[in-house]
N, C-alpha and C positions, 0 to 999 in steps of 0.2 A: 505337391500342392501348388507351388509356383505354375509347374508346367500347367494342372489342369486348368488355375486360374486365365491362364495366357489365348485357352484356348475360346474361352468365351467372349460372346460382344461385349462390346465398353460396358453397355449398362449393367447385362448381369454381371459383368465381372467387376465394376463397383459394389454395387449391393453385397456382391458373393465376398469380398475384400473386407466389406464392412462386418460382414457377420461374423469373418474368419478371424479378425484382428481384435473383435471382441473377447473372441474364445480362449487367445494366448495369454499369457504373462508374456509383457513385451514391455523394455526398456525407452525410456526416454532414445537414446542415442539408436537405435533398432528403428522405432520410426522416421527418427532425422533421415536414416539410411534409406529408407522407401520412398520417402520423401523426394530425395536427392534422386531415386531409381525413378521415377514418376508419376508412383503414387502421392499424388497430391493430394486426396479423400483424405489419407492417415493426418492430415496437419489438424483437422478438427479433434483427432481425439488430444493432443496437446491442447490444443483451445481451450475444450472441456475439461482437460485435468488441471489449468492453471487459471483460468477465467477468474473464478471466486476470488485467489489469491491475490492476483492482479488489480483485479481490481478494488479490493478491499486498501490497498497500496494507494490506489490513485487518489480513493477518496478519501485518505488519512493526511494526504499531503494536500488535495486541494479543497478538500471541502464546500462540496457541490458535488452531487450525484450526476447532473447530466456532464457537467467537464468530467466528471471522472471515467463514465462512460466512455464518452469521445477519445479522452486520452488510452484507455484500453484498447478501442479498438485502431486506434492508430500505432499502438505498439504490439500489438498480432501482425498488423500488417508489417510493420519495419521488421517484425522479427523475420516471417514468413520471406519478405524479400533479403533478408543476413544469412539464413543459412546457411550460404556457402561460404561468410565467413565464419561461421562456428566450427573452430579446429577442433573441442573436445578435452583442452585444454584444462577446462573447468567442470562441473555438472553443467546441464541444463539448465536447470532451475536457478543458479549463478547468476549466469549468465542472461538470462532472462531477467532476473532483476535487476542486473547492472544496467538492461537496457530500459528498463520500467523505472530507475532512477532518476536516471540521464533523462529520458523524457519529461517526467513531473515536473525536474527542475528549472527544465525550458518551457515550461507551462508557464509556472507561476514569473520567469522574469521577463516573458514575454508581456506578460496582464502589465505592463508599466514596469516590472520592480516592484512587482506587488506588495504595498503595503500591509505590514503586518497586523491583524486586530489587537486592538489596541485594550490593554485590558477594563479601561473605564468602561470602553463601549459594550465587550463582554457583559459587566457586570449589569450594565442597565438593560442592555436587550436579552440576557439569560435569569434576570434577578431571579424569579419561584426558581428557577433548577438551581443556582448556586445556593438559594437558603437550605434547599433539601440535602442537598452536599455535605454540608456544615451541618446540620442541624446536631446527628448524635453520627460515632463512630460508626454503627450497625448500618444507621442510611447510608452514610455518607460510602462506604464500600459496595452499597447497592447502586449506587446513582454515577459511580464512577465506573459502572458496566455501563455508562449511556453511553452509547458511540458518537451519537452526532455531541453530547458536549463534551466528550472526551475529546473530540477532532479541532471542537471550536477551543478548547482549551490550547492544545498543539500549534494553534494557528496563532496563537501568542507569540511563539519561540519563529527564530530565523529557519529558513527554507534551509542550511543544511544543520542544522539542532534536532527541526521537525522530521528529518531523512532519516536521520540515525538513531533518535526513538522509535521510529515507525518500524524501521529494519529489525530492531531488536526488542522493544514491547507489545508492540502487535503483531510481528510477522512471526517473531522466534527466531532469529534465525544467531546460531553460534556465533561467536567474538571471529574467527577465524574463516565463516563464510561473508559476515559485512564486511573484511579484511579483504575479503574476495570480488566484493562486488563494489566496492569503493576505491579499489585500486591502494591499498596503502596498508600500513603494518600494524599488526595487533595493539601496538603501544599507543598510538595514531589513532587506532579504534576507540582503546579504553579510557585515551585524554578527552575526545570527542563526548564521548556518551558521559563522560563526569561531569562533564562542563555542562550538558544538556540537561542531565538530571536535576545539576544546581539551579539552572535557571529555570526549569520547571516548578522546582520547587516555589522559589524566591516569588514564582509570577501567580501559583498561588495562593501564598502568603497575603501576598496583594489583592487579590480577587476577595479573597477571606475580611481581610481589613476594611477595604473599597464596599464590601457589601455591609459590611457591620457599620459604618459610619453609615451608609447609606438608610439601614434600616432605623437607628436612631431619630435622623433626621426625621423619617417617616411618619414616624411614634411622637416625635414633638408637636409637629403639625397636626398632625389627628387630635393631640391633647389639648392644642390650643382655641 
């Protein structure tokens, strides 16, 4: 197949390449190989097998669709120019995110040091979605599938709190691959994500409270 690929011009023999690489069961690390061979076509089907994921990453950490965007495709592109430091040492997809990390995090402390949302401000520019939140149990596990307030939630907690939930309640990813993409040890992992879950909790507490006093207030005024 190689040979007969070889023998046609560039274009059919992209096209011919695209339809043929379709057809296989082919590994992440098999296209890195082609890739590296000079098949440069095959980077897009990584593109499209990681895109979603990527980017769903970016926008959990920055919270804005078009930065998230921008930072996606600046991180195709860094990867696309690292491949030849990618030894294999890890998966792929590791790796990938260690470098989809690494960049968010230089997003957000580039924006100044971006300051965190602050949960008062939360509670008055989100008021109708946190009452729905709260209201009964049954909503309240409906409304916590919203992504964008799940994210503006997120963006409460510090840039590496928001990291290591991200990695491991939206992404999924095992205790021993965040291990992997954070550079540091299970125990390191599991202190991190304790510490996170408490402060997620604590800062909804607050949002819960901050809105209750607030609806109160509300109800006064209206009465008076």
């Amino acid at each position: 197949m190689r040979h007969f690929l070889s023998l046609l011009p560039s274009k059919l023999r992209r096209i011919a390449y695209a339809y043929t690489i379709k057809r296989i069961i082919i590994t992440d690390a098999q296209v890195i190989e082609l890739i590296r061979k000079g098949h440069t076509e095959a980077y897009g089907d990584l593109v499209r097998q990681y895109h979603k994921r990527v980017m769903g990453y970016c926008f959990s950490m920055l919270s804005n669709h078009t930065d998230a965007e921008e930072a996606a495709q600046d991180i195709f592109v860094k990867v696309y120019t690292s491949l030849n430091k990618f030894k294999g040492d890890s998966s792929f997809s590791t790796w990938l995110y260690r470098i989809t990390a690494n960049h968010c995090l230089d997003v957000l402390r580039k924006r100044n040091r971006r300051k965190n949302v602050s949960l008062e401000s939360l509670v008055e520019q989100e008021g109708s979605q946190i009452q729905k939140l709260f209201a009964t149990p049954s909503v309240a596990d409906t409304h916590l599938e919203n992504r964008q307030l799940a994210d503006k939630i997120l963006s409460t907690l510090t840039e590496d709190q928001r990291q290591i939930l991200t990695l491991r309640e939206a992404e999924g990813l095992e205790y021993q691959e965040i291990a992997d993409v954070l550079d540091c040890s299970l125990d390191a992992v599991k202190g991190r994500l304790a510490r996170a879950r408490k402060q997620l909790q604590e800062n909804l507490r607050h949002i819960q409270k901050s809105w209750d006093v607030s609806n109160i207030e509300n109800k006064k005024e209206k009465g008076s």
